[in-house]
C-alpha positions as CSV (number, residue, x, y, z in Angstrom):
1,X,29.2,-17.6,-6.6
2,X,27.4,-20.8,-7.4
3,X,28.3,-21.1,-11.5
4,X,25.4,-23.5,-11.9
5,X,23.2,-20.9,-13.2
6,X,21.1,-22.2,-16.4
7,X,22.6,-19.3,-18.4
8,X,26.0,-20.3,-17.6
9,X,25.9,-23.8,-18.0
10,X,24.2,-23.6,-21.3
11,X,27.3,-21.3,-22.8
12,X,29.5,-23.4,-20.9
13,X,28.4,-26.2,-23.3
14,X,28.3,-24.7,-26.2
15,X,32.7,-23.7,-25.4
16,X,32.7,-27.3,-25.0
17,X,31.2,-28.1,-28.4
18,X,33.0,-25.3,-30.1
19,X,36.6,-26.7,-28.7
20,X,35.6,-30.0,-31.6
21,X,33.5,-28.4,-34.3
22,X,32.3,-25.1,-35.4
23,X,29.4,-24.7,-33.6
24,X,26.4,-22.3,-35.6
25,X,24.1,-20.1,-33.9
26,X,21.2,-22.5,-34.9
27,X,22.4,-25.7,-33.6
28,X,23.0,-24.1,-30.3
29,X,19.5,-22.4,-30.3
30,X,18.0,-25.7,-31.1
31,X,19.7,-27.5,-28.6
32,X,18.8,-25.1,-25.8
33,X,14.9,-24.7,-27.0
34,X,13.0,-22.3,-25.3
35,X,15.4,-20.6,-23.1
36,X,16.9,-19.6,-26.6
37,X,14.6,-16.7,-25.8
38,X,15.7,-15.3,-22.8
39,X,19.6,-16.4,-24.1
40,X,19.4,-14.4,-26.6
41,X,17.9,-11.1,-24.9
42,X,20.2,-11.3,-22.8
43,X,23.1,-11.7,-25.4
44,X,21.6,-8.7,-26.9
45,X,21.3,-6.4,-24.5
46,X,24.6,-5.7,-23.3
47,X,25.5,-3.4,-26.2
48,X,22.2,-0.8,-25.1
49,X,23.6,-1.4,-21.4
50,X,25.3,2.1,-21.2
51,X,23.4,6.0,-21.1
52,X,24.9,6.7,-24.2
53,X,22.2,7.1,-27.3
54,X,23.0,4.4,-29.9
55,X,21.1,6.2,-32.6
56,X,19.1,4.1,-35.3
57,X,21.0,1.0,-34.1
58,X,18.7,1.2,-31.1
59,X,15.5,1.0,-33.4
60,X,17.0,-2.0,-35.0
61,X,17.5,-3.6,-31.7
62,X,14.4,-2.6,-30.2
63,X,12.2,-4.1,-33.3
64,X,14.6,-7.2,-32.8
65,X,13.6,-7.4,-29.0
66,X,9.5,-6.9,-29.8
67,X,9.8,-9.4,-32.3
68,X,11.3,-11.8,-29.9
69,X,8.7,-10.8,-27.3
70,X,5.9,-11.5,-30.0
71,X,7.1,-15.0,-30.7
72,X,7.6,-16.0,-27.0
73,X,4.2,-14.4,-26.2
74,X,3.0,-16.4,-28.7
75,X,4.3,-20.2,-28.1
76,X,6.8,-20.8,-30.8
77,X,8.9,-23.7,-28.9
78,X,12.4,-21.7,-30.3
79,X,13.3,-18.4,-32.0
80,X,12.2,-18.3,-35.8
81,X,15.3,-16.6,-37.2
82,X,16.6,-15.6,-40.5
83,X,19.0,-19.0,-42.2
84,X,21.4,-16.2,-42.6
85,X,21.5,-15.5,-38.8
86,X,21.3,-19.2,-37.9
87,X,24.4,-19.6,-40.0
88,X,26.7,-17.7,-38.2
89,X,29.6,-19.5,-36.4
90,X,31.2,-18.6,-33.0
91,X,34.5,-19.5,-32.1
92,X,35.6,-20.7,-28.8
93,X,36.9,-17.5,-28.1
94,X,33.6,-15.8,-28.5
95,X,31.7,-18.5,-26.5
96,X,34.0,-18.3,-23.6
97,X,33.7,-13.8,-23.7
98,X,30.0,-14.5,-23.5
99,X,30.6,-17.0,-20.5
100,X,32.7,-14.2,-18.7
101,X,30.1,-11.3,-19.3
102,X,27.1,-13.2,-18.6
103,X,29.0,-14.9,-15.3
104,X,29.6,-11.0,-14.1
105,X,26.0,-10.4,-14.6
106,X,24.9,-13.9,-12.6
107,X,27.3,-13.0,-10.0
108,X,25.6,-9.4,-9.5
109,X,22.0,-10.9,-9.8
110,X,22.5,-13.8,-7.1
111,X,23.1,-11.2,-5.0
112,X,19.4,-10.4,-4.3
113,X,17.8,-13.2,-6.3
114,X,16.6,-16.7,-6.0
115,X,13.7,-18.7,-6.9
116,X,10.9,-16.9,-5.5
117,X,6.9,-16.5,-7.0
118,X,8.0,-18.9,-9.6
119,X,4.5,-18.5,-10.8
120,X,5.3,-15.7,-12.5
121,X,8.1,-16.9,-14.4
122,X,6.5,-20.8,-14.8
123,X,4.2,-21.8,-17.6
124,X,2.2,-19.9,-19.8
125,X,1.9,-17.3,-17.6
126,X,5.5,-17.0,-17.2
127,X,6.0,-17.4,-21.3
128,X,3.2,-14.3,-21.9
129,X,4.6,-11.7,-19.2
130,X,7.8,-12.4,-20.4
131,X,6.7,-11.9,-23.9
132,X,4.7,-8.8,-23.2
133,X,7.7,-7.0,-21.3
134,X,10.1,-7.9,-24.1
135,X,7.7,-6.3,-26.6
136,X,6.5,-3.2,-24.8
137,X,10.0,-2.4,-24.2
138,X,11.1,-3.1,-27.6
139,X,8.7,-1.1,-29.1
140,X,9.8,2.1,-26.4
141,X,13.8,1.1,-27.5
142,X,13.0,1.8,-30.9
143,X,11.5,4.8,-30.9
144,X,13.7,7.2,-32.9
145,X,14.9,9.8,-29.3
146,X,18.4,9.9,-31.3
147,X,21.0,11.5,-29.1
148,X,18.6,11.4,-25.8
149,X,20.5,9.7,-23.1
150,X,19.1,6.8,-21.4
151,X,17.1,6.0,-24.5
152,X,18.3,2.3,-24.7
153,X,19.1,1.8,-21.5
154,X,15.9,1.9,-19.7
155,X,13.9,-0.2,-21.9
156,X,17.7,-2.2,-22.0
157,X,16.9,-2.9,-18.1
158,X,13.9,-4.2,-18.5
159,X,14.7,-6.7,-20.7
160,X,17.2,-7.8,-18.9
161,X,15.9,-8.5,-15.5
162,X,12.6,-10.1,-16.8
163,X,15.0,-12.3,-18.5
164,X,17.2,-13.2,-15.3
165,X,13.9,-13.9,-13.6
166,X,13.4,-16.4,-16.3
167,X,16.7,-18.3,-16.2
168,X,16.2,-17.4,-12.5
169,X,12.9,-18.2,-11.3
170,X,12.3,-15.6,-10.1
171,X,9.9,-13.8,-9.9
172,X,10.4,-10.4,-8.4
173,X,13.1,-9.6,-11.3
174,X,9.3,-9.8,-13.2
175,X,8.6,-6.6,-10.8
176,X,11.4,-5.0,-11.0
177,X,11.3,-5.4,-14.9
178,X,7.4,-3.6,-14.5
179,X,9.4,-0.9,-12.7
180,X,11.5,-0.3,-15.3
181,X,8.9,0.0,-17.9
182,X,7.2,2.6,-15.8
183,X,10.3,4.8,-15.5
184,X,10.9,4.4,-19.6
185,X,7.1,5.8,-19.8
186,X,7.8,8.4,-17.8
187,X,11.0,9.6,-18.9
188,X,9.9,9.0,-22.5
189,X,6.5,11.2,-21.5
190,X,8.9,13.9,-19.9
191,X,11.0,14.6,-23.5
192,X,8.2,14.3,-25.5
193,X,6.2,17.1,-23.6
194,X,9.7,19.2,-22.9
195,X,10.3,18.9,-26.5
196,X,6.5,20.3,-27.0
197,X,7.1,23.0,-24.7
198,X,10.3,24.2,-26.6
199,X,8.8,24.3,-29.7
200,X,5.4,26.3,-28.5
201,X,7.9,28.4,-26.8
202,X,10.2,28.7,-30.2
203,X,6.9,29.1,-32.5
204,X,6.0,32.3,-30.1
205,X,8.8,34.3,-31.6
206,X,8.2,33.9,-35.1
């Protein structure tokens, strides 16, 4: 695999920085500017990338990823994050696990994907679809299905390919990111009607 992807390299420099100073989470999210966005997503959906329900941490992170989705929607240059959270110091250790786990995903991705309908990731168009996906699928991540498998990891998918199409280019991973989204509404629409059906069905022998 080619390891110049914009993902890598930019965690690749932030190991290097880390090796001479203690490198915070704000000073590498200002240096890397608006692909802080998709950085970050990414970062943050590897936890929700498993069928297993994560409980209220899952409405946590799905607020997280709408509120991300707002502000890139939006046009804020870089992520407006608590001081507390830009505060936070990674070791080299921790820069070089996120190099390994985001190389594995690159290495999957660049399978099937290269720069392709760049318009859709380009721009403002680019900045508002990946904004909208990120927030619709937040908003779906954090609705409260505690213990319903799959509940993160749909909305989890999306996220994470409309981000890769970012870092990317490309734009079918903004496709298959809509795909996703459809088949979170539709398994979401399948419990909450199964759910109504049980409890008609439970009500009718009271």
């Amino acid at each position: 695999m080619n390891n110049d992807s914009p993902l890598v390299t930019i965690l690749n420099h932030c190991a290097e920085q880390s090796r001479d100073k203690k490198l915070t989470l704000g000073e590498m999210f200002d240096s890397v500017g608006e692909a802080t966005y998709s950085l970050i997503a990414i970062v943050l959906t590897l936890p929700f990338l498993q069928p297993i329900s994560l409980g209220p941490l899952s409405t946590v992170g799905g607020l997280t990823f709408a509120t991300l989705g707002w502000q890139l929607y939006r046009g804020y240059p870089a992520v407006i994050l608590p001081n507390k959270i830009r505060r936070i110091v990674l070791d080299q250790r921790t820069w070089n696990l996120l190099i390994k786990v985001c190389l594995t995903i690159t290495k999957w991705c660049r399978k099937f994907s290269r720069p392709r309908y760049t318009s859709w990731v380009s721009g403002v168009k680019g900045r508002r679809i990946g904004g909208l996906v990120m927030l619709f699928a937040g908003l779906l991540m954090a609705i409260p299905f505690f213990g319903i498998p799959f509940n993160n990891l749909l909305p989890a998918l999306a996220i994470l390919f409309v981000c890769i199409g970012d870092l990317e280019k490309d734009g079918v991973m903004v496709f298959i990111s809509f795909g996703w989204l459809v088949v979170t509404l539709v398994y979401f629409a399948l419990i909450f009607f199964a759910a109504r059906a049980l409890g008609a069905w439970a009500l009718s022998y009271w």
